[in-house]
C-alpha positions as CSV (number, residue, x, y, z in Angstrom):
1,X,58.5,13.5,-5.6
2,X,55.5,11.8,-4.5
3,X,53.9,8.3,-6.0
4,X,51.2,10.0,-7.5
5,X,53.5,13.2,-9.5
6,X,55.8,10.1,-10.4
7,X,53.4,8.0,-12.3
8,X,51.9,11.1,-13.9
9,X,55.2,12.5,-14.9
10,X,55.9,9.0,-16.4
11,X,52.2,9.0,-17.9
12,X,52.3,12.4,-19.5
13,X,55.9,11.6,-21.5
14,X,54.7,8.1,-22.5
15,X,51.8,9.9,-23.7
16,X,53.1,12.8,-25.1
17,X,55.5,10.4,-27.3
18,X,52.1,7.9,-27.8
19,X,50.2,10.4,-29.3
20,X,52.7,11.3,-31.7
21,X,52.8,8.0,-32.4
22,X,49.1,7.2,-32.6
23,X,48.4,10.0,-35.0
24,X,51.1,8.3,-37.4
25,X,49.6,5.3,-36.6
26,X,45.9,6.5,-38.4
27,X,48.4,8.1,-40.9
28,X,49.8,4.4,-41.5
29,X,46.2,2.9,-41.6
30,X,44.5,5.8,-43.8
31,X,47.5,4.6,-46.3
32,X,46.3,0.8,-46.3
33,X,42.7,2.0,-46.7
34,X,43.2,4.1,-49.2
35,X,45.2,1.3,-51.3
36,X,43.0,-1.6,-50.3
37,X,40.0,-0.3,-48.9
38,X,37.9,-3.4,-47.2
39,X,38.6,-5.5,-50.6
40,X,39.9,-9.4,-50.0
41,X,43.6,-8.2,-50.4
42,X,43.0,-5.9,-47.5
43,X,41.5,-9.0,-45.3
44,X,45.0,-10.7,-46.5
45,X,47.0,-8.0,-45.3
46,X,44.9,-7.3,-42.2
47,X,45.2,-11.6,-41.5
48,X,48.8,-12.0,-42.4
49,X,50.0,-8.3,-40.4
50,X,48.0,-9.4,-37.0
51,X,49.3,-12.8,-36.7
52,X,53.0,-11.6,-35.9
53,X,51.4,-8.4,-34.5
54,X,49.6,-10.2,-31.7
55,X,52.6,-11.8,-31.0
56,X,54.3,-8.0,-30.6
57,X,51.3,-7.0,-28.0
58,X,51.5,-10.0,-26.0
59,X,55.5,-9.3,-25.9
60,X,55.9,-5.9,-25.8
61,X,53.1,-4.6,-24.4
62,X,52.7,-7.7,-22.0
63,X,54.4,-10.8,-20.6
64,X,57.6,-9.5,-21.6
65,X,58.0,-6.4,-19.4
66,X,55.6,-7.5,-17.1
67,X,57.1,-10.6,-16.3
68,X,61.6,-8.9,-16.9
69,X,60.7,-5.7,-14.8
70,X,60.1,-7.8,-11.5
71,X,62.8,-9.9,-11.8
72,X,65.2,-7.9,-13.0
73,X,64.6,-5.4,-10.2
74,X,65.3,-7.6,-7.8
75,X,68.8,-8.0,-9.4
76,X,69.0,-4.4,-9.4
77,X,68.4,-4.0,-5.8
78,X,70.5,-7.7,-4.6
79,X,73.3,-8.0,-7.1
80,X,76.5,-7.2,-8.2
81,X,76.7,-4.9,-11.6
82,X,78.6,-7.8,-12.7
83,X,75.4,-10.4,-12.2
84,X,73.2,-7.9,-13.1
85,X,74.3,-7.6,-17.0
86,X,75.5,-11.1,-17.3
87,X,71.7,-12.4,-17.0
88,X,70.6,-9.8,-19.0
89,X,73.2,-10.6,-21.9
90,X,72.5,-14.3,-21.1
91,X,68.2,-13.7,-21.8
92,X,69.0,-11.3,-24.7
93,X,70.9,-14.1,-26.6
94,X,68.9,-16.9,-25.2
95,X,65.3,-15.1,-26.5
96,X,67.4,-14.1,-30.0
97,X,67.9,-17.8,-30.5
98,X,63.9,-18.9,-29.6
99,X,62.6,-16.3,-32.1
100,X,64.8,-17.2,-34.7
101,X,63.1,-20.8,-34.5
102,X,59.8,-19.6,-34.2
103,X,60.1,-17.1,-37.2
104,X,61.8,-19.8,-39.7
105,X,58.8,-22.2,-38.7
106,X,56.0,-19.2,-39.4
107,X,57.2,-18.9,-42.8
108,X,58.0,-22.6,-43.6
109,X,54.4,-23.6,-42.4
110,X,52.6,-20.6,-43.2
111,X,50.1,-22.0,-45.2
112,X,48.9,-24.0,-42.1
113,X,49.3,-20.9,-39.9
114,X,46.7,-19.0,-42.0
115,X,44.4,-21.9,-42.6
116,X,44.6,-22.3,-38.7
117,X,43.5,-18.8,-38.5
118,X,40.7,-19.1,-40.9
119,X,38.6,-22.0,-39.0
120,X,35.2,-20.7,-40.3
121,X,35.8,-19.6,-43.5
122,X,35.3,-21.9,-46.9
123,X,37.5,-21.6,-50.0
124,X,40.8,-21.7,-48.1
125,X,42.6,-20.8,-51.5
126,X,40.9,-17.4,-51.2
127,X,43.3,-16.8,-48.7
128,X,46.6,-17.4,-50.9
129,X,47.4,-14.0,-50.7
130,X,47.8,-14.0,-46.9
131,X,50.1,-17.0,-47.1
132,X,52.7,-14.7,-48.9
133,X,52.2,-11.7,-47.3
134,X,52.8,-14.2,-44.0
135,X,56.1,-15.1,-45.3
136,X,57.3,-11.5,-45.7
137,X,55.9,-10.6,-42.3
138,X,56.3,-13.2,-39.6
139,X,60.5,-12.6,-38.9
140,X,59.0,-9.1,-37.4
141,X,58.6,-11.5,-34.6
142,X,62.1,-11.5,-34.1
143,X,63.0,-7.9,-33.9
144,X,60.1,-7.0,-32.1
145,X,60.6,-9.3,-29.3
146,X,64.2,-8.6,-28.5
147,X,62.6,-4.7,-29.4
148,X,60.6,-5.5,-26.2
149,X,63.0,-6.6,-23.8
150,X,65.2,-3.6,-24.5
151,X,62.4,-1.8,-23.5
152,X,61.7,-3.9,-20.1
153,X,65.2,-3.0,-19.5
154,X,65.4,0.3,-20.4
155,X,61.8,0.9,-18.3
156,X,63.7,0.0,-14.9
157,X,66.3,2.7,-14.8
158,X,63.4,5.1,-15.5
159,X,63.9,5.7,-19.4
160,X,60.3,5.6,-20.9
161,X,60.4,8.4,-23.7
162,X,62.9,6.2,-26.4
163,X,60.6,2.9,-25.7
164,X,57.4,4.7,-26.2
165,X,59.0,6.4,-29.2
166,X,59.6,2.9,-31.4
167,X,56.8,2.0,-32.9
168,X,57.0,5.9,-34.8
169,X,60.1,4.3,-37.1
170,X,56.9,1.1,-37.7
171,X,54.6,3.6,-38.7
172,X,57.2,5.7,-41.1
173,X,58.2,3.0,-42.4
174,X,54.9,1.8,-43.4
175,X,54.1,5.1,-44.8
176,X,57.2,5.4,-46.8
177,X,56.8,1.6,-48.0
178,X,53.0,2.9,-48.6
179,X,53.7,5.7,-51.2
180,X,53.7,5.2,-55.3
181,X,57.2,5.5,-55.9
182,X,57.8,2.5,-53.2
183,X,55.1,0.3,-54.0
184,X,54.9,0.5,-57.9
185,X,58.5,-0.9,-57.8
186,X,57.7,-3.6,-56.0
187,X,54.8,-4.7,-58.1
188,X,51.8,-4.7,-55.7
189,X,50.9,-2.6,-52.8
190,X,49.6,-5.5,-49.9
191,X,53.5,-6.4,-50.7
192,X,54.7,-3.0,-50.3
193,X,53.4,-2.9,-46.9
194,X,54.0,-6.3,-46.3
195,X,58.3,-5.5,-46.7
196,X,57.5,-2.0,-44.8
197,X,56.5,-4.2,-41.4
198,X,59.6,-5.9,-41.9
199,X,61.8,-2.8,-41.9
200,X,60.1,-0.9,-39.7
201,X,60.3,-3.9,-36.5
202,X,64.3,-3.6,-37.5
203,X,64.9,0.0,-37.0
204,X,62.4,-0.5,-33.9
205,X,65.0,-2.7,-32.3
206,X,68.1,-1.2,-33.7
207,X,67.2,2.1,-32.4
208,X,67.8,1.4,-28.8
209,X,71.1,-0.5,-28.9
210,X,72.7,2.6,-28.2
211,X,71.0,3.6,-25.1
212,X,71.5,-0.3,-23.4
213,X,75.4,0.0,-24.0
214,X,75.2,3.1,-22.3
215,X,73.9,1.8,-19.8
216,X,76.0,-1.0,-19.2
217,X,75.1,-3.6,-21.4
218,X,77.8,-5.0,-24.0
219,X,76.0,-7.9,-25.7
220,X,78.4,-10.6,-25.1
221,X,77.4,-13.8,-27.0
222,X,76.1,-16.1,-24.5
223,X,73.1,-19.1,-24.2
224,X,71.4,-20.2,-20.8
225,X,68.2,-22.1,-20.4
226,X,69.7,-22.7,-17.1
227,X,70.4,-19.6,-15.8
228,X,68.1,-18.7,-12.9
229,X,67.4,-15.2,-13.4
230,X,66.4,-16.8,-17.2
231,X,64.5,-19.4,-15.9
232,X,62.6,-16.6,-13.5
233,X,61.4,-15.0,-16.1
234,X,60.4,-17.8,-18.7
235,X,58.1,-19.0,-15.4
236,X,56.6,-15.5,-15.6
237,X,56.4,-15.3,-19.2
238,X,55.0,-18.6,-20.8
239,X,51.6,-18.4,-18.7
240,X,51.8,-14.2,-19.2
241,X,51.7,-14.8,-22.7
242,X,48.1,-16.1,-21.8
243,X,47.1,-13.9,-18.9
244,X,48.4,-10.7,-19.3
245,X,47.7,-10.2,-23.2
246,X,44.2,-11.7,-22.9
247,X,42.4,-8.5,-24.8
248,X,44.5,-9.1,-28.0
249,X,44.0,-13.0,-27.8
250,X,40.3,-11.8,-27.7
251,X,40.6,-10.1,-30.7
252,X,42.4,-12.3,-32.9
253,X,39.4,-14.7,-31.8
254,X,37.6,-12.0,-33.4
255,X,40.0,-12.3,-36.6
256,X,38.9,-15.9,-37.0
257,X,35.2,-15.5,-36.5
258,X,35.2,-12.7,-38.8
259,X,36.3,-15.2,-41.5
260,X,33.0,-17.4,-41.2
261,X,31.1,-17.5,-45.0
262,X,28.1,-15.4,-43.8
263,X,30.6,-12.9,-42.6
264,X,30.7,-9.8,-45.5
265,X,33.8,-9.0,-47.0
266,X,35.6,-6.8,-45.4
267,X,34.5,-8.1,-42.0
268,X,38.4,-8.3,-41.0
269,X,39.5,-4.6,-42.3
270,X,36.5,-3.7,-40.6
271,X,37.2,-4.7,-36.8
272,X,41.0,-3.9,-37.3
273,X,40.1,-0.1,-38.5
274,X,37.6,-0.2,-35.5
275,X,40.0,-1.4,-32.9
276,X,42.7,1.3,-34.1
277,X,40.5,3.8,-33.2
278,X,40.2,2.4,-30.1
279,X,43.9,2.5,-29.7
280,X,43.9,6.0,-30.0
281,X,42.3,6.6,-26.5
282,X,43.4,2.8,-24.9
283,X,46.5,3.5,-26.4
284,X,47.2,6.9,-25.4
285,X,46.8,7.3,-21.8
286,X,46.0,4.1,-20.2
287,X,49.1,1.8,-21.8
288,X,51.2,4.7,-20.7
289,X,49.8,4.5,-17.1
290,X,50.1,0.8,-16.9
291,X,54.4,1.0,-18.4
292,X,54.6,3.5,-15.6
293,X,53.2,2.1,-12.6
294,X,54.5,-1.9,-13.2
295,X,58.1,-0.7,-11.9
296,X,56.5,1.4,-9.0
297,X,53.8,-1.7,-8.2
298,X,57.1,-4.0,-8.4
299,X,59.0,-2.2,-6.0
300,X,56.6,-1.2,-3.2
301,X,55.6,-5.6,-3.7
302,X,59.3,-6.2,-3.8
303,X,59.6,-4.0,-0.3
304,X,55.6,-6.0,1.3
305,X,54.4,-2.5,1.3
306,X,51.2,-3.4,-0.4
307,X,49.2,-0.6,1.3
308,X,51.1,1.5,-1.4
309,X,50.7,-1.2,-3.8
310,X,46.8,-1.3,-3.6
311,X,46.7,2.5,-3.9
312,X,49.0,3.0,-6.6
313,X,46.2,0.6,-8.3
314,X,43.1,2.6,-7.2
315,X,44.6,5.5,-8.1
316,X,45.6,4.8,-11.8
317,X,42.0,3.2,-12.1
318,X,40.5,6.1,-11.0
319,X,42.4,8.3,-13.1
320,X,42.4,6.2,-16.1
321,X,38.5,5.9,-16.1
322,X,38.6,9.4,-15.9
323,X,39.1,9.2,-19.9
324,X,38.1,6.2,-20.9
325,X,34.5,6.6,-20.3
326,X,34.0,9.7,-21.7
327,X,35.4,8.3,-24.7
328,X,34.0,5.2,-24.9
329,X,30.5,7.0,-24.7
330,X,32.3,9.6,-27.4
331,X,33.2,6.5,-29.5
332,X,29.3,5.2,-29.2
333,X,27.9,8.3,-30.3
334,X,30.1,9.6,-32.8
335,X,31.5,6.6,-34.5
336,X,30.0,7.1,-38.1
337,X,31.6,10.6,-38.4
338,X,34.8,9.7,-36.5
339,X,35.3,6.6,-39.3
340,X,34.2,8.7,-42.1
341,X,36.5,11.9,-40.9
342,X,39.5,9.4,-40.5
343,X,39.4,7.0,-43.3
344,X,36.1,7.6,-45.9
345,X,39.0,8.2,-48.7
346,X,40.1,6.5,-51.8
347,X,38.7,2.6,-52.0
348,X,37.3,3.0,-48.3
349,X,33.7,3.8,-49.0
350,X,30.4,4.7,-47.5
351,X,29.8,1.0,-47.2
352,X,33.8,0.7,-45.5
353,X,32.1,3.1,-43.4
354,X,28.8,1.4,-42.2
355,X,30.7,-1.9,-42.0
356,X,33.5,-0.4,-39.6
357,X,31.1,1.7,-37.6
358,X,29.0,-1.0,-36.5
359,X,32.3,-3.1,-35.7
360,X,33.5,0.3,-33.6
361,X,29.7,0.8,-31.4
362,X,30.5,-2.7,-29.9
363,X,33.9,-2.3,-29.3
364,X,33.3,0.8,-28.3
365,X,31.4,-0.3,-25.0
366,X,34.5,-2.2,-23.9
367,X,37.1,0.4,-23.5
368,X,36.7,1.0,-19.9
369,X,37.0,-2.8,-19.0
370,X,40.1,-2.9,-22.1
371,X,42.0,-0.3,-19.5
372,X,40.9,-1.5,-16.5
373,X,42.4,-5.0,-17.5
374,X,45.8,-3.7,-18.3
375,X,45.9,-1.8,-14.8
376,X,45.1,-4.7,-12.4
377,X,47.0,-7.3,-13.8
378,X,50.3,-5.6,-13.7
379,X,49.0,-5.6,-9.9
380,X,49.4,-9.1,-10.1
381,X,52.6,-9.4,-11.9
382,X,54.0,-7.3,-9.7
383,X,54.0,-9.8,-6.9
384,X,55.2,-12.6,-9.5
385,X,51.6,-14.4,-9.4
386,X,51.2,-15.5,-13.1
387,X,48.7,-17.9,-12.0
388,X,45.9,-16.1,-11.2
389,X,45.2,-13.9,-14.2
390,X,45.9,-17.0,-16.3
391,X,42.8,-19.1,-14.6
392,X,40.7,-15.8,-15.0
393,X,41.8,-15.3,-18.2
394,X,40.7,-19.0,-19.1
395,X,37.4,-18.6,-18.2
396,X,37.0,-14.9,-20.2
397,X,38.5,-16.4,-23.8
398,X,36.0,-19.4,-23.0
399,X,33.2,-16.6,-22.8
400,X,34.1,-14.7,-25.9
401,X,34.5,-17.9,-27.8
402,X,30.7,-18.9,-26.5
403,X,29.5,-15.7,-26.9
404,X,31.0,-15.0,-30.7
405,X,29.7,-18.9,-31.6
406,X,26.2,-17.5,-30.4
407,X,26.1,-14.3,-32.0
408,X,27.5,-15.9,-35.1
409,X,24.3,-18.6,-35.1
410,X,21.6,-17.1,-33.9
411,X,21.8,-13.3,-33.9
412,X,23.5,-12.7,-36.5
413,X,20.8,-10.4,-38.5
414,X,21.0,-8.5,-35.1
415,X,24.4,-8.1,-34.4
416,X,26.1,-9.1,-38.0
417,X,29.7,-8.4,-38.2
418,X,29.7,-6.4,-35.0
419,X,29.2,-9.8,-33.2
420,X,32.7,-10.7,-32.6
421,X,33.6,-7.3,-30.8
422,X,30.2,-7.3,-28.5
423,X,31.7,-10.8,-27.5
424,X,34.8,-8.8,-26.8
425,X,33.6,-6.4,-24.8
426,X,31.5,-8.4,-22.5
427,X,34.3,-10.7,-22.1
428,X,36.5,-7.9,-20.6
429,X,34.1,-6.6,-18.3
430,X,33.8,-10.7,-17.0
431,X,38.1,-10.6,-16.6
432,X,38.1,-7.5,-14.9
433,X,35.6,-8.1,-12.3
434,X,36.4,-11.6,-11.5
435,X,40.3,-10.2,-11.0
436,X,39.5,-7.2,-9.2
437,X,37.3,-9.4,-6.7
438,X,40.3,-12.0,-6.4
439,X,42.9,-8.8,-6.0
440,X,40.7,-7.4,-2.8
441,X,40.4,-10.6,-1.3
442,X,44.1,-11.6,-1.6
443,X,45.1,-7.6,-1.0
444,X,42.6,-6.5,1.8
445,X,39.8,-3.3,1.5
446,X,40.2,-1.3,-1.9
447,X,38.1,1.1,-1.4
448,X,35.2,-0.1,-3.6
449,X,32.5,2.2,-2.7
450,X,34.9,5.2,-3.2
451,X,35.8,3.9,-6.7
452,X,31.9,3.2,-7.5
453,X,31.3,7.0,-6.6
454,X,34.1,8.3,-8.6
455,X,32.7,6.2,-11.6
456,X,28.7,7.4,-10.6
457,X,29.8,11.2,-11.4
458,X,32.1,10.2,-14.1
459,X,29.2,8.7,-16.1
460,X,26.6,11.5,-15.3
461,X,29.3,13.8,-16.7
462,X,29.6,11.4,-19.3
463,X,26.3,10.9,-20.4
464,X,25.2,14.4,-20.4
465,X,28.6,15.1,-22.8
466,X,26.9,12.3,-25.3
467,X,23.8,14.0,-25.5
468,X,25.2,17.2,-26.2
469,X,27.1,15.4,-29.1
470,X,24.6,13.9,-31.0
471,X,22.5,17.2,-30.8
472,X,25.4,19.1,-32.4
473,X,25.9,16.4,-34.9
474,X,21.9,16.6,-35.7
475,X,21.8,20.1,-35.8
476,X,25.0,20.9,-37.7
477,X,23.9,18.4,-40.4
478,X,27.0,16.5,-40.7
479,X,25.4,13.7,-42.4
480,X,24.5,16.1,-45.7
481,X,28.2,17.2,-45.9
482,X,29.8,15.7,-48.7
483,X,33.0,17.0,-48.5
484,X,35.7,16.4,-46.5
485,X,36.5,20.3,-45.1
486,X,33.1,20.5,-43.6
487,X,33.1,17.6,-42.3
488,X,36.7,18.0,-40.3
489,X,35.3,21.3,-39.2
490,X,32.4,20.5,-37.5
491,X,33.9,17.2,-36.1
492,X,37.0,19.1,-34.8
493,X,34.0,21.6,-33.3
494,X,32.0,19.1,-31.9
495,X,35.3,17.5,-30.0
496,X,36.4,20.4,-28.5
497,X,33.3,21.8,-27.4
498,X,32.6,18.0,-25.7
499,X,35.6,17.9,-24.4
500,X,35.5,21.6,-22.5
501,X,32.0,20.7,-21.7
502,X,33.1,17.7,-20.2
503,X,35.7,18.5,-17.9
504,X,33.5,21.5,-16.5
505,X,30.7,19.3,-15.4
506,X,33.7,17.3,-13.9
507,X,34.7,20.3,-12.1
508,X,31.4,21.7,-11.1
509,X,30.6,18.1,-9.3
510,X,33.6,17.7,-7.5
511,X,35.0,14.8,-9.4
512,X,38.6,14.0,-7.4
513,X,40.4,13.4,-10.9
514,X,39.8,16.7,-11.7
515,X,42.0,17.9,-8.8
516,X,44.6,14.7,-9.0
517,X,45.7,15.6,-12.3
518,X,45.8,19.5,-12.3
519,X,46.3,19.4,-8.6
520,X,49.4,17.2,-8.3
521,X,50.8,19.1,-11.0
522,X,51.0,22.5,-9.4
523,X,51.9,21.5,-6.3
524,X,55.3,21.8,-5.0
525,X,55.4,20.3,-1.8
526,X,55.0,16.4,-1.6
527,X,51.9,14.6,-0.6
528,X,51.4,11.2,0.5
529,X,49.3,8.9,-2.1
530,X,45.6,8.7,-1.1
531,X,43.8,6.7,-3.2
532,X,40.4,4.9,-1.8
């Protein structure tokens, strides 16, 4: 099996099970909006839920498998069986034992965690709420993080479809904590969801015991700061934290700026509902690229063939922009009926609606940079250089920090609450091109101009798919529909007539993606990977 049929194969079941997830995942948010709409208690359980949840993207979709998976391949490929579970057993406990601390000490001081969170906000009593729903959140951290390095290790001997599938239990479990009979026991519904978080990291963690001890790993009790394979990866993993998970630090930046006084309510609801939509295509395809190629990138770095390496890269950018700008000019152009499709229900109303669109038009202009960030610094981790995208990620959290304290001052009639994810978005576009030009002059000749051509005929295809949609929105009148039948029927019409419109101009201009993907997956014999 080639490269190329390996990390689509790998891609396809990630996304397969991602999707599954994802749709749970808007069935999970709908619930909170319905309950709480973009009210103050929904800003309290938006706060409280992102502050252990950041903590869960850094980890599990970041410095934890990127910074295991290299290291512990190299055990796979040099070491006895023996060696090879002992410093697994000896990280598991070792990482059980830090998050314990760190979860005690977010509920002991969560008062000052929230308030730390709310720089630019006045009243900090307004925020009592969140304090609570902090308390009842924050040990998530430690189920998730051990969640995540059963997945790093699962992800090396090739299982990816019972990893991907964890965060469904989350999203059940919110839904189930989410429904009457649940929450009116418990006496308030942010406190519901609050205890559903909680459960749902458990099962998410529990749920793939089973598959390590089949594999070969029995969980004996032991502690080692000192252990080298340990100490590897905690020299991977503290600056990772930084590097690698730079997107979600930019968005709890966001979080904060979104508490300033001029800020309207609902400003934090707002940019969380927006960025779940976003999750839905960033989410979907090009998180499940990135968990597949890190093992392949690790290996051909582990083996100096970074030919290989540096095509496996262009590749998976390739096919990754392949979707993400499409949708991102989908996302621009239909974001009011997307958000009032998806959530206009219950307590979230027209002006949920307005506030989350504008939120999702900036964001929205970001996605390709979002994806194109998690693709090449995986490149980097691969050959154990943590160093690198933690400078460049420096200087990008610098720029969203100036760019949000601008908006936020003097164009903030211009931009209002969509401020904080135009800072965002710029900021990713800065990371990804100042690590792309670092990884071709450390790497050699990526084929730049070949990329740049792919993306040329991507975005004609692109544009001309936008125009179509905003005519069929105009035309179809979907702003006078009031109810929520018509509505779905011409969105759902409007999506699949993009979409088929899309991938025709694709095919009519010869872009290569087109052929990759349908290509690879009817041919039988192997090819070698090509890829600029």
């Amino acid at each position: 099996m080639t490269d190329k049929k390996q990390i689509l194969k790998s891609a396809s079941l990630i996304t397969a099970i991602t999707v599954v997830s994802r749709i749970l995942g808007y069935f999970r948010d709908q619930r909170v909006t319905v309950l709480l709409g973009t009210s103050l208690a929904a800003d309290s359980f938006i706060l409280a839920y992102r502050i252990p949840n950041l903590l869960r993207r850094l980890v599990g979709e970041g410095s934890m498998t990127a910074s295991f998976i290299p290291v512990f391949t190299s055990y796979l490929a040099d070491k006895k069986r023996d060696e090879v579970w002992d410093f697994a057993n000896r990280l598991f406990w070792t990482l059980a034992l830090l998050l314990s601390l760190v979860a005690v000490a977010g509920m002991l001081f969560s008062p000052q965690v929230i308030q730390f969170f709310t720089l630019f906000g006045h009243a900090p009593q307004k925020w009592d709420q969140a304090v609570s729903l902090n308390r009842i959140m924050f040990p998530y951290i430690f189920f998730i993080g051990l969640s995540a390095l059963a997945m790093a290790i699962l992800n090396c001997f090739q299982v990816f479809g019972l990893p991907a599938s964890t965060p469904i239990l989350l999203n059940l479990s919110i839904i189930a904590f989410s429904t009457g009979m649940v929450w009116q026991r418990i006496g308030d519904p942010a406190r519901s969801l609050g205890f559903g978080v909680l459960v749902g990291g458990t099962l998410q963690l529990l749920s793939q015991i089973p598959a390590l001890v089949r594999h070969g790993m029995h969980f004996n009790l032991r502690f080692s700061v000192r252990h080298p394979g340990v100490r590897a990866v905690g020299r991977l993993m503290v600056p990772g934290f930084f590097g690698i998970g730079i997107y979600q630090i930019n968005f709890f930046v966001d979080t904060v700026f979104a508490t300033a006084a001029k800020m309207p309510s609902g400003s934090i609801t707002a940019l969380y509902v927006a960025d779940r939509v976003m999750e839905l295509v960033l989410g979907g395809y090009a998180i499940a690229v990135a968990t597949a190629i890190l093992p392949m990138m690790s290996h051909q770095a582990a083996a100096h063939d970074f030919e290989n390496m540096k095509k496996t890269f262009v590749f998976s950018l390739r096919i990754v922009s392949y979707i993400t700008i499409p949708a991102a000019v989908g996302l621009v152009v239909l974001r009011v009926p997307i958000i009032r499709v998806l959530f206009e229900h219950g307590q979230f109303q027209a002006g949920s609606t307005a506030l989350t669109a504008r939120a999702l038009f900036y964001y929205a202009m970001g996605l390709p940079a979002f994806a194109a960030v998690k693709l090449i610094v995986p490149g980097f981790y691969s050959t154990q250089d943590t160093r690198t995208p933690v400078v460049v990620a420096a200087y990008s959290l610098v720029v969203n920090f100036v760019l949000n304290a601008v908006f936020l001052k003097s164009f903030f009639q211009t931009f209002q609450n969509g401020g904080p994810a135009l800072a965002t978005s710029l900021a990713a576009y800065f990371n990804f091109f100042m690590l792309f030009v670092v990884f071709r002059q450390r790497f050699g000749r990526l084929g730049t101009f070949a990329i740049l051509h792919s993306m040329f005929k991507i975005s004609i295809a692109s544009a001309i798919m936008g125009v179509l949609c905003w005519a069929m929105v105009y035309f179809t009148h979907f702003e006078q529909q009031a109810r929520f039948l018509p509505r779905l029927v011409i969105f759902s019409g409007v999506l699949a007539v993009a979409t088929g419109v899309y991938i025709g101009i694709t095919w009519l201009i010869h872009c290569p993606e087109v052929e990759e993907v349908w290509g690879i997956a009817r041919r039988a014999g192997p090819r070698p990977l090509t890829g600029g």
